[in-house]
N, C-alpha and C positions, 0 to 999 in steps of 0.2 A: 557394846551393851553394858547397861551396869550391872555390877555384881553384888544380890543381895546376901547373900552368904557363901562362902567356901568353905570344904569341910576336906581334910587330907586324912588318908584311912592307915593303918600299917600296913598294908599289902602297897603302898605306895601311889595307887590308886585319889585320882582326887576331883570333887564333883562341884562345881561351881552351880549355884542357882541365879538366875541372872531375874532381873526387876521384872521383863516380859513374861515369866513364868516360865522360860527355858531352863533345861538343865542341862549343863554339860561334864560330861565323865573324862578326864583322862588317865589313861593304864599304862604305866611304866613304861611296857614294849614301844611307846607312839600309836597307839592307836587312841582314839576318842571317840567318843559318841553324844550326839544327841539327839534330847527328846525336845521335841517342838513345843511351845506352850498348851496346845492340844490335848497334849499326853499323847496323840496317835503317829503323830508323822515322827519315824525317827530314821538318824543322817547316823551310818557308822565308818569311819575313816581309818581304812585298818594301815599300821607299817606300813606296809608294802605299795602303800598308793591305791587299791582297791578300794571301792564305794559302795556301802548295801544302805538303799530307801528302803522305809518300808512306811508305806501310804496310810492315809485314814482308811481307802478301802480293804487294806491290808494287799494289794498289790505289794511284791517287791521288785526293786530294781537294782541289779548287780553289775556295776562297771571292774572289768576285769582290767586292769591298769597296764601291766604288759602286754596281751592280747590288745589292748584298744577295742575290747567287744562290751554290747551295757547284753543282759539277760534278763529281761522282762518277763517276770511269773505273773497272772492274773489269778481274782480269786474263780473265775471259772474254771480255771486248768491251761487255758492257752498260755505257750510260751513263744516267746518273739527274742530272737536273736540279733544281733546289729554288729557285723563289726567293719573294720577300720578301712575296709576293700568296696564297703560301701554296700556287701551281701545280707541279704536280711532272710532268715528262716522264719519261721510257721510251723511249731507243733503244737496240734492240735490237741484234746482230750481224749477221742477218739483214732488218736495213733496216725492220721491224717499229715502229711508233711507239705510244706508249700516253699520253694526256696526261688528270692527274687535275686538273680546274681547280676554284678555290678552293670551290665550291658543289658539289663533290663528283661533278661530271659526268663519267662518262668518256668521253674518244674513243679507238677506235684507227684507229690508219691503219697498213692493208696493203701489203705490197712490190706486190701485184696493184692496187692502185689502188681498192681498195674499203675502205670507212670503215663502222666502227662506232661508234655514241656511246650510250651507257646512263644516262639521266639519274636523281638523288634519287629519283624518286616512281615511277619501275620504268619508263617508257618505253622502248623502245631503238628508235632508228631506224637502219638501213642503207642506206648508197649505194652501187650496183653501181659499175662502172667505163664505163659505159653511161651514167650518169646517173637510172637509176630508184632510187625511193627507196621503201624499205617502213617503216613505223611500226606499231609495236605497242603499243597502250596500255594500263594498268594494267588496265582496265576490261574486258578483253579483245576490245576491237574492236580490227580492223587498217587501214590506211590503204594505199592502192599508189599512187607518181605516178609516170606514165611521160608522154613527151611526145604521148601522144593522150588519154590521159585521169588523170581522183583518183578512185581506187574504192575507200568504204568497205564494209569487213564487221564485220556485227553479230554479239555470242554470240548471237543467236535463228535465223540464218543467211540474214539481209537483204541482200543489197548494192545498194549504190544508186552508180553510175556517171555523172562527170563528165564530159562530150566537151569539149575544145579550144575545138567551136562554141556552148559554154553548154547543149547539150542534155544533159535528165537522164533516167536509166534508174533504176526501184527496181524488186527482183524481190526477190518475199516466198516464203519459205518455203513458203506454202500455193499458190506457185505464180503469184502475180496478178504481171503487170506492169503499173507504171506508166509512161510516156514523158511526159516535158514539154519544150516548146520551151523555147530560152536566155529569152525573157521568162517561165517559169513555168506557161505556160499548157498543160493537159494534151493532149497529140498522141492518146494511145494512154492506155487502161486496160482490163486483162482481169480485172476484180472475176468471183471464182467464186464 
């Protein structure tokens, strides 16, 4: 671009105005910056290789140069993460967390303290704020652990229940329970 004036300061500091109506700053350290003909968009290129936009919406965008992460502030408050592994965060205004991790998993995490994660092949598991954790899988069984027991449910409407002491409960649809002690061995069956 051309340069319609340059002006060099004693702090060493020195700002070129170019014909487009751009200005550009240079600062001793190697950092520069500018200002877009706008006046709003500005490009600041610090030392270190690090990059801060800052938008007409006044959005900014910080690429951290070693990290290889950009940090996207909106002016609503959302912040968006991105780095180099291909992981991209979600914080929200509202304390709200959403994290897409390279393998396309997502978690979120609640301001209430409860977690969602929804993985590739359709699972999603949930953790209360209690600590129980429900899993749902592709296949449509569901999985429940709480700290007394892992109780799964079959689509034929089986559940068969884990006790703490290794003992196991199956109750079939047609009504039969099974009971097995923690070695396996059958306590109780109600074959109908």
């Amino acid at each position: 671009e051309e340069i319609q004036r340059e002006t060099a300061y004693p702090d060493g500091k020195v700002e070129k105005v170019l014909k487009n109506g751009c200005h550009l700053i240079f600062f001793p350290n190697g950092t520069w910056k500018k200002v877009g003909s706008d006046g709003k968009t500005i490009t600041i290129t610090f030392f270190n290789g690090d990059v801060k936009q800052i938008m007409p919406d006044q959005t900014v965008i910080y690429y951290y140069a070693d990290a290889k992460t950009t940090h996207t502030t909106y002016t609503d408050g959302l912040e968006v993460l991105q780095f180099s592994n291909g992981q991209i965060e979600k914080h929200y205004p509202d304390g709200k967390k959403e994290i897409t991790f390279p393998d396309q998993t997502i978690k979120s995490l609640f301001t209430d303290g409860q977690e969602e994660s929804i993985f590739p092949d359709g699972t999603i598991v949930r953790v209360q704020r209690d600590g129980t954790k429900t899993i749902e899988f592709n296949n449509g069984q569901r999985e429940l652990h709480t700290p007394q027991f892992k109780r799964r449910e079959y689509p034929d409407g089986t559940v068969k229940t884990v006790y703490i002491n290794g003992q196991q409960e199956t109750k079939y649809v047609s009504g039969r329970v099974r009971i097995k002690d923690k070695d396996g061995n059958i306590i109780m069956d109600t074959k109908l």
